[in-house]
N, C-alpha and C positions, 0 to 999 in steps of 0.2 A: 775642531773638536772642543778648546775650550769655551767659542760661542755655547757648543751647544749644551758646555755643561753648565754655565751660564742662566741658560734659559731655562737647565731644566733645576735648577737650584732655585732663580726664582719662583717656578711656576711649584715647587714644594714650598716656599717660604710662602705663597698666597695663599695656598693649601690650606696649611699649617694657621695661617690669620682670620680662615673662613672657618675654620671649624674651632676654634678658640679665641672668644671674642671676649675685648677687652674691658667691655660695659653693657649694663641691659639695655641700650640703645641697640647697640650693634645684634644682641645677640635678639632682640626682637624680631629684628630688620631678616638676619636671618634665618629665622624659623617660620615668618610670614612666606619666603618664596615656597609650600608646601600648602597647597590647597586644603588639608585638612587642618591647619596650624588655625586658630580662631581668636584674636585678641581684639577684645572692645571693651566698651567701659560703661560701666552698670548702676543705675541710677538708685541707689538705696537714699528715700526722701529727700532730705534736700544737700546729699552730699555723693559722688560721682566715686566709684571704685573701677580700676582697670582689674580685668580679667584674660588670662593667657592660658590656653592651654591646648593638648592634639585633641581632635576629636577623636580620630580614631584610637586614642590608648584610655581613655577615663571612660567612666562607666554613666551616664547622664541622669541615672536615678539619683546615686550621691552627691552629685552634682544640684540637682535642683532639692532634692529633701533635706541634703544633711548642713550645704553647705548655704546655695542663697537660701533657704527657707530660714533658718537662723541669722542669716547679718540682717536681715532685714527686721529685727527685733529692736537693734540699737541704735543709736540717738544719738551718742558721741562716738564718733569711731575711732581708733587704734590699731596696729597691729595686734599687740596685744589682746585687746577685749576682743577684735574678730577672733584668734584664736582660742580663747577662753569660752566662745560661743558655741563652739564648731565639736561638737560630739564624733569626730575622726580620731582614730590611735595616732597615728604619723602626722603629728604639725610642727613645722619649725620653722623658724625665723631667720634669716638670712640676706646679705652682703658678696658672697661669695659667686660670681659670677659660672665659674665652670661645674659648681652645685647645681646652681639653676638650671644649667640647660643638662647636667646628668637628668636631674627630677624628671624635668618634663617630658622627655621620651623616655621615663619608667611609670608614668600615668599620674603625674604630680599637676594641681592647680594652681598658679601663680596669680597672686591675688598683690595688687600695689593701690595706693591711695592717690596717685598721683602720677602720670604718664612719664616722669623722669627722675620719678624715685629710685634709688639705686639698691633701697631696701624691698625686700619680699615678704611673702607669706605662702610656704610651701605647704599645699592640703595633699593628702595619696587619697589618691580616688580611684584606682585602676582597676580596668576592665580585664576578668580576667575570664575566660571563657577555654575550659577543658572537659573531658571526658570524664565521665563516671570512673571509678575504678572496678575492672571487669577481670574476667576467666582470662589466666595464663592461656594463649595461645601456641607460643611456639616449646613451652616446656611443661604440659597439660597433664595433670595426674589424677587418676583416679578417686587415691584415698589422698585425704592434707587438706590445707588451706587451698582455696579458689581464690584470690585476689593475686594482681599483676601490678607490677609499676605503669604509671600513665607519667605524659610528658611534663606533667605540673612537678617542678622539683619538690616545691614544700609540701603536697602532697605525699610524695613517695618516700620524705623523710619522715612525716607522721609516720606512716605504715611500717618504717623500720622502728622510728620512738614505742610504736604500739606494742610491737614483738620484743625491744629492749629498754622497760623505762627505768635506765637505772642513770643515775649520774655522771657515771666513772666515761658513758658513751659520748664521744669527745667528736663534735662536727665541726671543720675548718674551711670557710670558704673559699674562693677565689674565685677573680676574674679575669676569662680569658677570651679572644677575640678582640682586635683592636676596632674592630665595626659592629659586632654581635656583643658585646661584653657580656657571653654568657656566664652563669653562675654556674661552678663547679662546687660540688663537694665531697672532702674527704672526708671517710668513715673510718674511727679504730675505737678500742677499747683501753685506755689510760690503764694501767697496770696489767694489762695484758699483752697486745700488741708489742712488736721488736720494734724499739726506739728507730734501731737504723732501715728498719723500712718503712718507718710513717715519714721519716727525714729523707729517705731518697722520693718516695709519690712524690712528695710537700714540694720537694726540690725540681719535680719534674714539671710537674704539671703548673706550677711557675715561670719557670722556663719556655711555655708554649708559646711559639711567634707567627702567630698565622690571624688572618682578617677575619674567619669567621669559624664559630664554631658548634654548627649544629645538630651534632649528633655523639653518643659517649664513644662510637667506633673511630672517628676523630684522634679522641685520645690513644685510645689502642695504636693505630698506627704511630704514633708519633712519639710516644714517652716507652713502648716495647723497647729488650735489650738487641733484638734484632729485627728490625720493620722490615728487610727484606726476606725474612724467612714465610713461606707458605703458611708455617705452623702460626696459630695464635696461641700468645703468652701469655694473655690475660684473661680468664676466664669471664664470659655472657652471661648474665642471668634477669632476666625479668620476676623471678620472685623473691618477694620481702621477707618471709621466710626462710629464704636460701641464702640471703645475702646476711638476715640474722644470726644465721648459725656459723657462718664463717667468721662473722665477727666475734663473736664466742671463742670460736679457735684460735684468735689470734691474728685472723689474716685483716686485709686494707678494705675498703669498699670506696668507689667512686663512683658519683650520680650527678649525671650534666642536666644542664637545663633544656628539656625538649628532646629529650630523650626516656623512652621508657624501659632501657636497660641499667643493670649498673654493670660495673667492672670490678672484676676480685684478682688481687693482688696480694701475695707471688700465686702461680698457678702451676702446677703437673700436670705431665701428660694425662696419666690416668683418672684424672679428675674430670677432663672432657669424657668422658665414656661413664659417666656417674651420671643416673640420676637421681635427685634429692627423694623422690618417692620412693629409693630405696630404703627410706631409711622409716620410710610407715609401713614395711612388710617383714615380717619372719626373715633372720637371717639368714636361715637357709634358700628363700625364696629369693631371696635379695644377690644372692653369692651366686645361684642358679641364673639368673639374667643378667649378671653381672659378667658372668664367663660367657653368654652367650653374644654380648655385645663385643666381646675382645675377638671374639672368634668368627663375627662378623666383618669385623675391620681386615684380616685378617683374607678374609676369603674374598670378601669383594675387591682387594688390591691387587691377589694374586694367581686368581686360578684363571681368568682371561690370559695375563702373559705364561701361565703355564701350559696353556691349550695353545697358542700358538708356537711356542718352543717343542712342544713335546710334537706337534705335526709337522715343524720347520726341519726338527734336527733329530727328534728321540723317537723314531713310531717303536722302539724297541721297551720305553716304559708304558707303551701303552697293553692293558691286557689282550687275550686273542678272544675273547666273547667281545668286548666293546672295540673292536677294528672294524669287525663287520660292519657295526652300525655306524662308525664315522664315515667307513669308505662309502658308505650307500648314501648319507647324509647330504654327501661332499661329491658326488660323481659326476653333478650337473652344476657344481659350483665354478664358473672361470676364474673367479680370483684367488690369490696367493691368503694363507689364512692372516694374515700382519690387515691387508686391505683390509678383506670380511672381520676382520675385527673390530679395525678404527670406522669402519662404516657404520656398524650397529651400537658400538658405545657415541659416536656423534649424533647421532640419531637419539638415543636415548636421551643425552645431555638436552638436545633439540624439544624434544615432550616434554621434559622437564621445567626449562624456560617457560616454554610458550604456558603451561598451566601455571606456572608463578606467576606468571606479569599476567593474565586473563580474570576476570572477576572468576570470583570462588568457582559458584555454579557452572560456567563455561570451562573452567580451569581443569575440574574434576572427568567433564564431559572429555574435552580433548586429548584428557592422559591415557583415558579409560579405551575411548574406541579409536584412537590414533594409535596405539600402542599393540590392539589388535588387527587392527587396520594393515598399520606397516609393518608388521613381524610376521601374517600371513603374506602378503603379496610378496616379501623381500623373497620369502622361502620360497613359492611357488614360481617366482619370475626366475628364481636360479642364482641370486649374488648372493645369498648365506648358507647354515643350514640348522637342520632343526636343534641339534647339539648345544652350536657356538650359540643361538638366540635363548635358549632355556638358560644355559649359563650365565649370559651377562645380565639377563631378566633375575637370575635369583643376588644376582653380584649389584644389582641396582636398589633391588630390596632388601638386600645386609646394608648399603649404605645407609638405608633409611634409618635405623637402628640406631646410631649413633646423637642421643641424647642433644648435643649442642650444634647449630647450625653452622656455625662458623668452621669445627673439625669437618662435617661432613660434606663443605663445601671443596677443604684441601684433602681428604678422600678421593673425590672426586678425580681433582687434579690431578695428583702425584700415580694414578691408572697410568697414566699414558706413557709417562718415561720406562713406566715395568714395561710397556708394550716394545718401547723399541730397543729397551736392553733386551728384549726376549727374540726378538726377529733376529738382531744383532751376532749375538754369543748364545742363544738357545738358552738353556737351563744356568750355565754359567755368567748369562746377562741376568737373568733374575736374582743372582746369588750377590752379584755384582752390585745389582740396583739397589738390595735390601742392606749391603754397606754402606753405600753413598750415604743411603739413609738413616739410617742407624749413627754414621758417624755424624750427620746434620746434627741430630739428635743430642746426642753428647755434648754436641759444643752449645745451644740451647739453654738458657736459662733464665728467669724469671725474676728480675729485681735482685740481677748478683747471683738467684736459689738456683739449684740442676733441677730443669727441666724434665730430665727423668726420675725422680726421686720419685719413691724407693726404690727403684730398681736398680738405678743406679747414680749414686754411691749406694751399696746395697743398706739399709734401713728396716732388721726384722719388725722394730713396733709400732714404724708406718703403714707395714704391709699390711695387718690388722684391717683396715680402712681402704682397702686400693684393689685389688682386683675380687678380693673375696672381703665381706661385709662379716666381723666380730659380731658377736652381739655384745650391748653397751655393759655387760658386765666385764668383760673382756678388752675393752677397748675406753681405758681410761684418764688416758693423758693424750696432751695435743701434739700435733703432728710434731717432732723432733727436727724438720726443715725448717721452722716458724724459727725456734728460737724462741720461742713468748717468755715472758717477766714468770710466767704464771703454769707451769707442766699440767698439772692434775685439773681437769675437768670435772672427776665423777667420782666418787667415794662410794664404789661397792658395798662396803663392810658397812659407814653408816645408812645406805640406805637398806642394807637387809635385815639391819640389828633390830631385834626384837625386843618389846617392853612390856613391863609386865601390864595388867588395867588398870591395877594400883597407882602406877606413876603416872 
């Protein structure tokens, strides 16, 4: 055993010597084993310059326009006057060896006068090649802005600057990945935002100890106050808009690098069942599909385990017009209704997959006729029946309903446990389940905040905002969980006060 701790402390101490080298000898020697790694030395008239750098990270237009097309102007050379020639924002000079090799796989040209010069010249030339910024996909609104986050972080921070150009909006970086050093950022508002929740992210999300990091749902699991909870505590959002008005309110935003989501911090339940185009519609409009999306969650959790419990154990809650039709439904059905149950929602979950992961076109095709496909033949061959398949058909499209992907994924999930508390204890397993649940719930919380807020601790001037939508005369201070520097958002009175023409 101690051999082999031994060897394995050497073989990290080598590690450790390969990847932190202690001169630009070394550190040349190893960036050359990388077939894309390119170092030679460049004959500007009659005096010889070394050049290093990836190919694959720099862009070879700035390369030949901004860079050799200029040295080769000058006559005496220098660090200096090379850089004094070089029309690039980012040039600096350096000694610093664990600089140099940061630069150069962030798209930096290493520029020496002399193959064992110890000194540099760092050019940023980086190749940086992203998507346009296009239509919110997964949070898609009618009326609003059409622009989405893409994976270019400083991209997606413009598009917040755009929607907030004021000073006070405070961007702090870090990096996290000990192999990906991705760029994280946190988003608040300096005099508005709760000190002690820019200091607990700040705190977290430095904290992160993992090799790579390339995606913001990364963070989510790992800085959440319960990562093993189904529920997510951080709220998704792909739009700049969305993510601007939160910060308005007071709340955090986080944007990783290569990722076109951000993360909003602290989060409510209620707030996954929101969406932002609520808030470009009539409030009564708004309050109208706001209750119908509660009321969806709601149905698609629990009328499968009520259909099964009520045939398990209760035919006596069922009425005597709708007996007929179950018994006749159900007279060629062999299985017990728990089976025909877990049969048809696995089956659906199954459609569901396969058109996710299928390109669109095929995706849409297989949902569509696999769905009638196998919901005739299931009935007709005799393992369901017509009843239980309408139900979980309408219980699959309440799920759709639910605004954020991430809630309607644990939706999804949390079906089946009703199912078997429902086979289990009948109506008393469903009552049962929706404790368990409930109390999850309770203990749930969001950066220290309750997770169910307002409902509970009950919160009358949050409620304004939460299942039924105020309208903004009515709804003029910020959420009372935040805590913010800053209560009042909106001044009624001055924005109705009238003036004379005079004035």
């Amino acid at each position: 055993m101690k051999l082999f701790g031994k060897k394995k402390s050497a073989q990290k101490k080598q590690s450790n010597t390969l990847l932190e080298p202690s001169n630009i000898i070394e550190l040349i020697d190893i960036c050359k084993t990388s077939n894309d790694f390119l170092h030679f030395k460049e004959p500007i008239k009659k005096q010889k310059i070394w050049i290093s750098f990836y190919k694959s990270l720099i862009d070879t237009e700035i390369l030949h326009r901004d860079i050799l097309e200029n040295i080769q102007e000058y006559k005496h050379y220098s660090l200096e006057e090379i850089k004094e020639s070089i029309p690039v924002e980012k040039v600096l000079t350096t000694k610093d060896v664990k600089k140099m090799q940061t630069k150069l796989l962030r798209g930096y040209v290493l520029i020496r006068l002399d193959e064992y010069d110890q000194q540099g010249l760092l050019i940023n030339a980086p190749l940086k090649k992203t998507r346009n910024v296009s239509v919110p996909e997964v949070e898609f609104s009618v009326i609003g802005p059409k622009e989405a986050f893409i994976e270019s972080i400083d991209t997606n921070l413009n598009l917040v600057r755009h929607h907030l150009p004021i000073p006070e909006l405070m961007i702090k970086e870090l990096k996290v990945g000990r192999l990906t050093k991705s760029k994280v950022a946190v988003l608040y508002i300096d005099g508005i935002a709760n000190e002690e929740n820019v200091n607990t992210v700040m705190q977290r999300v430095e904290d992160l100890d993992m090799d790579h990091l390339i995606d913001s749902s990364y963070i989510t699991q790992t800085i959440a106050d319960n990562p093993k909870s189904p529920f997510p505590q951080l709220l998704d959002t792909e739009r700049p808009d969305r993510a601007a008005a939160v910060l308005a309110e007071g709340k955090i935003v986080i944007l990783a690098a290569g990722s076109p989501h951000a993360l909003i911090a602290p989060a409510n339940l209620t707030e996954f069942f929101i969406s932002f185009e609520d808030y470009f519609l009539n409030p009564l409009i708004a309050s109208a599909f706001r209750i119908i999306r509660f009321f969806s969650v709601i149905f698609s959790i629990l009328v499968t385990p009520i259909y099964v419990a009520a045939l398990t154990y209760h035919y006596e809650l069922i009425p005597k017009d709708l007996m007929g039709t179950l018994i006749t439904s159900r007279e060629v059905v062999p299985l017990p209704p728990i089976l025909e149950a877990i049969f048809l929602e696995l089956t659906i979950e199954l459609l569901r997959e396969a058109g996710a992961r299928l390109p669109t076109k095929v995706g849409q095709t297989i949902g569509i006729v696999g769905g009638i496909v196998i919901g005739t033949a299931s009935v007709e061959a005799g393992l369901t029946s017509n009843v239980l398949l309408i139900l979980i058909a309408l219980a699959a499209l309440a799920s759709f309903t639910t605004p954020v992907y991430q809630m309607s994924n644990t939706i999804r999930l949390i079906r089946f446990p009703f199912l078997i508390f429902a086979y289990l204890f009948g109506m008393l397993g469903v009552v049962l389940g929706f404790c368990f649940l409930l109390t999850h719930l309770l203990r749930l919380s969001s950066l220290g905040r309750p997770f169910l807020e307002p409902i509970y601790p009950p919160r009358l001037k949050d409620m304004k905002d939460a299942i039924i939508r105020f309208p903004f005369s009515r709804n003029t201070k910020r959420p009372v969980q935040l805590q913010t520097q800053q209560t009042e958002k909106y001044s009624y009175k001055r924005a109705t006060k009238k003036k004379d023409i005079d004035e």
